[in-house]
ZAVEXTI-967502 format. One line per field, with one value per residue (C-alpha): residue number from 0; residue in three letters; chain; x, y, z negated. Coordinates in nm, 2 decimals. Layout:
num: NUM:...
residu: ALA:...
chaine: A:...
x: X:...
y: Y:...
z: Z:...
//
This chain:
num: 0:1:2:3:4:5:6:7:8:9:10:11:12:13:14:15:16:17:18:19:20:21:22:23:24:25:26:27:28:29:30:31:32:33:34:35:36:37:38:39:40:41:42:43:44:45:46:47:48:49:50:51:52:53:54:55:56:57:58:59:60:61:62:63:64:65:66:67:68:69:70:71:72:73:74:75:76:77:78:79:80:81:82:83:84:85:86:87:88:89:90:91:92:93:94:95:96:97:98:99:100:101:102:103:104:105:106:107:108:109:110:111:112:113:114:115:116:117:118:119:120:121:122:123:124:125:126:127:128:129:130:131:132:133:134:135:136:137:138:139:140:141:142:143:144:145:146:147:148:149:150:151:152:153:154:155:156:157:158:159:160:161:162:163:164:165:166:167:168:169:170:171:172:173:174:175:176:177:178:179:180:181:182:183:184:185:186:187:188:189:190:191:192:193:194:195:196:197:198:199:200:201:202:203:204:205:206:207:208:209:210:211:212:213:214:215:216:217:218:219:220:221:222:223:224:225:226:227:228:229:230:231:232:233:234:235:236:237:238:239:240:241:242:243:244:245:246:247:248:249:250:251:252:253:254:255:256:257:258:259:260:261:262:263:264:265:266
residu: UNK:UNK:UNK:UNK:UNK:UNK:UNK:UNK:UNK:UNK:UNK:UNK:UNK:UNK:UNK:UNK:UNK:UNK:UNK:UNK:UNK:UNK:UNK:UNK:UNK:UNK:UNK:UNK:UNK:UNK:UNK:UNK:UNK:UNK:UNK:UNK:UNK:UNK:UNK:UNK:UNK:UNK:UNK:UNK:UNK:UNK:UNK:UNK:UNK:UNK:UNK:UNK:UNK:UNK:UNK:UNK:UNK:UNK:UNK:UNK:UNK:UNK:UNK:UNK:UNK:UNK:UNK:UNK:UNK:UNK:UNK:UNK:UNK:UNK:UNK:UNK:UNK:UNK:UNK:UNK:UNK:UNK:UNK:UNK:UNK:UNK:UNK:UNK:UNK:UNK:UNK:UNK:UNK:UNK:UNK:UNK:UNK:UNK:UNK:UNK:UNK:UNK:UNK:UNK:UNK:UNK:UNK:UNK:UNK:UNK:UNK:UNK:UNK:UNK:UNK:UNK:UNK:UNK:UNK:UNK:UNK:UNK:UNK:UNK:UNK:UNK:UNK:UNK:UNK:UNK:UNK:UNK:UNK:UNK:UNK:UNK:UNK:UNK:UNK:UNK:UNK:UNK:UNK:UNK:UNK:UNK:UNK:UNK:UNK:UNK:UNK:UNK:UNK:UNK:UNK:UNK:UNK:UNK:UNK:UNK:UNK:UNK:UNK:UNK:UNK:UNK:UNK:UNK:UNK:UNK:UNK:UNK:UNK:UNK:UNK:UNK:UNK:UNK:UNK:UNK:UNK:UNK:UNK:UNK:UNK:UNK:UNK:UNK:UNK:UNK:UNK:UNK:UNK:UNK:UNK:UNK:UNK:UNK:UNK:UNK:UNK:UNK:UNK:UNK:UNK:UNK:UNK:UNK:UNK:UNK:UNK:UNK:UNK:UNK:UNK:UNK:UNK:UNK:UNK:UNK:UNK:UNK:UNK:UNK:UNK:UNK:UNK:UNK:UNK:UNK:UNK:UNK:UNK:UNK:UNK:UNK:UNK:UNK:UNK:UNK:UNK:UNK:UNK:UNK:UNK:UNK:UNK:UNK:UNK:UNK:UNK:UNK:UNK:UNK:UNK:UNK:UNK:UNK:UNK:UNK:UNK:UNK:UNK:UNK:UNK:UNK:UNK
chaine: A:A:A:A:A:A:A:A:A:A:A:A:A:A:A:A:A:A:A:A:A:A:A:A:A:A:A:A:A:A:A:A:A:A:A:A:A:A:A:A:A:A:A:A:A:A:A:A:A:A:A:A:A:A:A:A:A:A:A:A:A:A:A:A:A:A:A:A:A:A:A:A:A:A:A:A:A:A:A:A:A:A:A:A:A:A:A:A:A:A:A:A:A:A:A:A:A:A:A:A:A:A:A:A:A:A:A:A:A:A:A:A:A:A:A:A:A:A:A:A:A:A:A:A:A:A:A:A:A:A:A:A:A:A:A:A:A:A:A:A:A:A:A:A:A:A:A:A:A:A:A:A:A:A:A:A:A:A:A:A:A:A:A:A:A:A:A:A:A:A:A:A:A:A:A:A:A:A:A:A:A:A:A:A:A:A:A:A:A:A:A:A:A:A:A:A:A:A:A:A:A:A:A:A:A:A:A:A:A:A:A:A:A:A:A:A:A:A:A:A:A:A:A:A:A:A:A:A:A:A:A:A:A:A:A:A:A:A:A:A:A:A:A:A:A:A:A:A:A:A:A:A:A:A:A:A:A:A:A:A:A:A:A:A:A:A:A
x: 0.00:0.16:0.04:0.14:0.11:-0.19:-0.10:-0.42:-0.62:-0.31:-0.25:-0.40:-0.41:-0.26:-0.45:-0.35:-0.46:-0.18:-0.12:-0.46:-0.46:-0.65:-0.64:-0.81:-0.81:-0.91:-1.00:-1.35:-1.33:-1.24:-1.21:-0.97:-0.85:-0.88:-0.64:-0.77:-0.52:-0.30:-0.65:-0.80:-1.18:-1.23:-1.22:-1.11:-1.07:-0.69:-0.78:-0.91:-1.09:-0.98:-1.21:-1.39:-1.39:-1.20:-1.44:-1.40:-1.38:-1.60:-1.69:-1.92:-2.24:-2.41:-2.62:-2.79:-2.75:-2.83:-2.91:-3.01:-3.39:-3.44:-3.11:-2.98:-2.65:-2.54:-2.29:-2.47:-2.43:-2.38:-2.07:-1.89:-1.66:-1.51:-1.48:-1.15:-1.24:-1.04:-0.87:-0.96:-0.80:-0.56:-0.42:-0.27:-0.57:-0.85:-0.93:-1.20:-1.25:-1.49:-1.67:-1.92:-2.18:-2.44:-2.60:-2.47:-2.16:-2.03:-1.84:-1.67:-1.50:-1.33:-1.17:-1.02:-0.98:-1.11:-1.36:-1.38:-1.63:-1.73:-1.98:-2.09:-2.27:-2.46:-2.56:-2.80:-2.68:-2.96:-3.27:-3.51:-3.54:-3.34:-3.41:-3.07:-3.00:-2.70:-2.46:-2.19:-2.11:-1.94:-1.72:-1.65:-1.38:-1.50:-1.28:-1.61:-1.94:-2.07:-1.96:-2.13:-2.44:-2.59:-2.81:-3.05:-3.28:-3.53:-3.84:-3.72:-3.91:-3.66:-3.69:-3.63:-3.42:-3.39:-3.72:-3.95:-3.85:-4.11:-4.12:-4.10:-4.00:-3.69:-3.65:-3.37:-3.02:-2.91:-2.76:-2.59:-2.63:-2.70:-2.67:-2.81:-2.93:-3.19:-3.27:-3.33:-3.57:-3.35:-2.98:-2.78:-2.67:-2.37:-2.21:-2.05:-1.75:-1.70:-1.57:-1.47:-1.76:-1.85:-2.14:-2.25:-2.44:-2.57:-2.61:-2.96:-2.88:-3.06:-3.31:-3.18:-2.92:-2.85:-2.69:-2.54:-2.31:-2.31:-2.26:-2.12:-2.31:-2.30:-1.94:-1.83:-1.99:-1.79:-1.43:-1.28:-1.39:-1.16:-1.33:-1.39:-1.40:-1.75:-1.71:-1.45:-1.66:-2.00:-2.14:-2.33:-2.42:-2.57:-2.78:-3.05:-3.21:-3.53:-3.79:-3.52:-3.41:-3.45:-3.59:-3.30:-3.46:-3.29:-3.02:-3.08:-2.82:-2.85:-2.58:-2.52:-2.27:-2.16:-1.96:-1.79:-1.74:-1.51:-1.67:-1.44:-1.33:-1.56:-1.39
y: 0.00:0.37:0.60:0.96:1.27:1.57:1.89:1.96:1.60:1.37:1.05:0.98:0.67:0.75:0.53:0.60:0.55:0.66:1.00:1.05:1.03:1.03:1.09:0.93:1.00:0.75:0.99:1.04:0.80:1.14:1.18:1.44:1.49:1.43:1.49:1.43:1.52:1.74:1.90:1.92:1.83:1.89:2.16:2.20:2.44:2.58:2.59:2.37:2.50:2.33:2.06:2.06:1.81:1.93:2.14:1.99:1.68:1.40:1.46:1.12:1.26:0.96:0.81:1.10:1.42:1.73:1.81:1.51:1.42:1.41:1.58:1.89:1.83:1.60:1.70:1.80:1.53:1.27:1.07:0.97:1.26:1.29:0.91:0.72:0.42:0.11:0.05:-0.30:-0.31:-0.07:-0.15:0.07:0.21:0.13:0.11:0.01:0.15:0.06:0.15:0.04:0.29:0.14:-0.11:-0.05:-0.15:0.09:0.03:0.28:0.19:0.40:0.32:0.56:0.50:0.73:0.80:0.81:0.59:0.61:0.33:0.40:0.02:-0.01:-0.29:-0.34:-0.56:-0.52:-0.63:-0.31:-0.09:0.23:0.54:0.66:0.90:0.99:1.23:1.19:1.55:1.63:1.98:2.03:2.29:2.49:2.81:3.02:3.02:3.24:3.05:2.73:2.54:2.22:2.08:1.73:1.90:2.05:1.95:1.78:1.86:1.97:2.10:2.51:2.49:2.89:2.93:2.73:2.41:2.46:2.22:2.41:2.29:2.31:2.54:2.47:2.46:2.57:2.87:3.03:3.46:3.38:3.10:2.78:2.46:2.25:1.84:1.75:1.46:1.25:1.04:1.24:1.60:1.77:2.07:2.22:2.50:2.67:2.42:2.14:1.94:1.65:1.41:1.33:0.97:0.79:0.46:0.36:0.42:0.77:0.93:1.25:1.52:1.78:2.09:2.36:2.68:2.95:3.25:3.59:3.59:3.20:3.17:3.46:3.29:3.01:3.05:2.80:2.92:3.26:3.55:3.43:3.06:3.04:3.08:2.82:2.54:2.38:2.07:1.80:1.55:1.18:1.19:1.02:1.34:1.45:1.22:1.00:0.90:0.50:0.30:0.01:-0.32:-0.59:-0.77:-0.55:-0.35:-0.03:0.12:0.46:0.53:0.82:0.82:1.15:1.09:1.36:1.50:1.53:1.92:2.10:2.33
z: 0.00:0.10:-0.15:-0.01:-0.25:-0.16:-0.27:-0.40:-0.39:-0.63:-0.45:-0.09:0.12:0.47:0.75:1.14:1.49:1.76:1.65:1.42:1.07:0.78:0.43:0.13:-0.22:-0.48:-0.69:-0.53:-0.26:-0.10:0.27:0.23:0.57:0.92:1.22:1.54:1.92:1.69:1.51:1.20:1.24:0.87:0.63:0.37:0.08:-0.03:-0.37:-0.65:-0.95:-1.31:-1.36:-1.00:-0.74:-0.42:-0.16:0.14:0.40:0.28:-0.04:-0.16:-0.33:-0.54:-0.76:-0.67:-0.43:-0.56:-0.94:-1.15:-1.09:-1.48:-1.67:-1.60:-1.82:-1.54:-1.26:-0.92:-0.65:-0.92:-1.07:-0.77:-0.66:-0.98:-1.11:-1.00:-0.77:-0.73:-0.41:-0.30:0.04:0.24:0.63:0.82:0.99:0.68:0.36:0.11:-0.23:-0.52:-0.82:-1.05:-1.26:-1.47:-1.29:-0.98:-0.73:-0.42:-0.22:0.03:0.38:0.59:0.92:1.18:1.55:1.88:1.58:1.20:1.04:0.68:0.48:0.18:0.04:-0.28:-0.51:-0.77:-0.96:-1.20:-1.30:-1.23:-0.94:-0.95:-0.80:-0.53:-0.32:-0.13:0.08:0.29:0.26:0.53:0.60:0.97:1.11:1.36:1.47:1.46:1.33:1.59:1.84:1.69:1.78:1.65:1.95:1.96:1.67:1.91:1.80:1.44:1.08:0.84:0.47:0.42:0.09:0.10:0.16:-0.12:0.01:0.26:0.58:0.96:1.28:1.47:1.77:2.00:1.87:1.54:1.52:1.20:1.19:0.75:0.52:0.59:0.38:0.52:0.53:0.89:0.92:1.20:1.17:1.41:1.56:1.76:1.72:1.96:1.84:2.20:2.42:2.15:2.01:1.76:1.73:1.38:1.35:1.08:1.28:1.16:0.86:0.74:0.86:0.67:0.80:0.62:0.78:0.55:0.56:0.25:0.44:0.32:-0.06:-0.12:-0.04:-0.22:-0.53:-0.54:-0.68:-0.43:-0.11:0.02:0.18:0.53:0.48:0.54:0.96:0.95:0.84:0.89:0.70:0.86:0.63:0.69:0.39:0.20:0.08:0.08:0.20:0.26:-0.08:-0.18:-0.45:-0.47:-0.62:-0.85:-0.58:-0.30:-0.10:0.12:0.34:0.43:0.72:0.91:1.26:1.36:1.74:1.89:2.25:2.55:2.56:2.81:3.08
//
């Protein structure tokens, strides 16, 4: 196993493909980075606040995603960005980590090739049904927000979180001129940054997307983004959120996985 040190995230786990690379923290099960041609195709923060998980890449939201359903004492997005996981296996181009909480087993893989795959599995080993929901919270880089769209949401219901939680309909692409945070009721988008582009898919496996960028405000409330960071990243997050979230039963497994498919450059 080749343990490299992050600067910021402690201990990583390189994987490789050719000349891409990725970066995994087990603290988190932390997608930390992501190199594709020569290019980072995720952001993430320069700083780290005392205490706080990393902002940034693939940050793994669970038990639950958002606040707690029932106590507000516990950590938004749940446990699993700031527990330490177990590596279980490590190859030059994959790896698997692994954690148990309570009653339940996860399981994170991650595997890199002409595209970066990330599975998220949980068991309940258990013997009553437990309420889960999940992220996959991913940070695209894009070079600017105004020139970003997200497109195959035409026509998709999606959640208003700035806006009473209220449900509306998309029109056309997305487009980001304030801050965003809404739950898209489909498993897939692309965004295109000018002529570069990636397609987010959850394989089947969510029927939740959420798309989210803080803007001016938002991002200058939160100590580890710097002034400007905002049009430099956008998140596109396979998700069970929402509508979407599961009830797991006594033995059963559900899988959540995202593919981030880099699109040919456009000329």
């Amino acid at each position: 196993m080749h343990i490299f040190e992050h600067h910021l995230a402690g201990p990583v786990l390189r994987l490789s493909s050719g000349a891409d690379e990725a970066l995994v923290a087990p603290l988190g099960a932390h997608v930390v980075g992501w190199r594709h041609n020569g290019r980072d195709m995720l952001w993430c923060s320069a700083t780290r606040l005392p205490g706080k998980p990393l902002r940034g890449g693939i940050p793994v939201c669970w038990p639950w995603f958002g606040p707690h359903p029932t106590d507000a004492t516990q950590p938004a997005h749940g446990i699993a960005r700031q527990s330490p996981w177990n590596v279980i296996e490590h190859t030059a181009h994959s790896a698997a980590l692994q954690l148990t909480h309570g009653d339940l087993e996860v399981r994170l893989d991650v595997s890199i090739g002409p595209e970066l795959k990330v599975s998220l599995r949980t068991h309940n080993a258990g013997s009553a049904t437990v309420p889960l929901s999940a992220a996959l919270h991913t940070y695209l880089a894009v070079d600017d927000i105004s020139q970003v769209r997200v497109s195959d949401l035409d026509g998709a219901s999606y959640i208003d979180t700035l806006d009473g939680w209220q449900r509306k309909t998309q029109n056309g692409d997305v487009i980001f001129d304030r801050e965003v945070d809404r739950i898209y009721s489909v498993g897939s988008a692309t965004l295109r940054d000018g002529a570069r582009g990636i397609h987010v898919d959850g394989v089947g496996t969510s029927h939740s997307l959420v798309v989210w960028n803080p803007w001016i405000d938002k991002s200058a409330r939160l100590g580890d983004m710097a002034d400007g960071a905002y049009q430099r990243m956008v998140c596109l997050e396979t998700a069970w959120a929402g509508d979407d979230a599961r009830r797991l039963s006594p033995g059963a497994t559900e899988t959540l996985t995202t593919v981030l498919r880099p699109l040919a450059t456009s000329r």
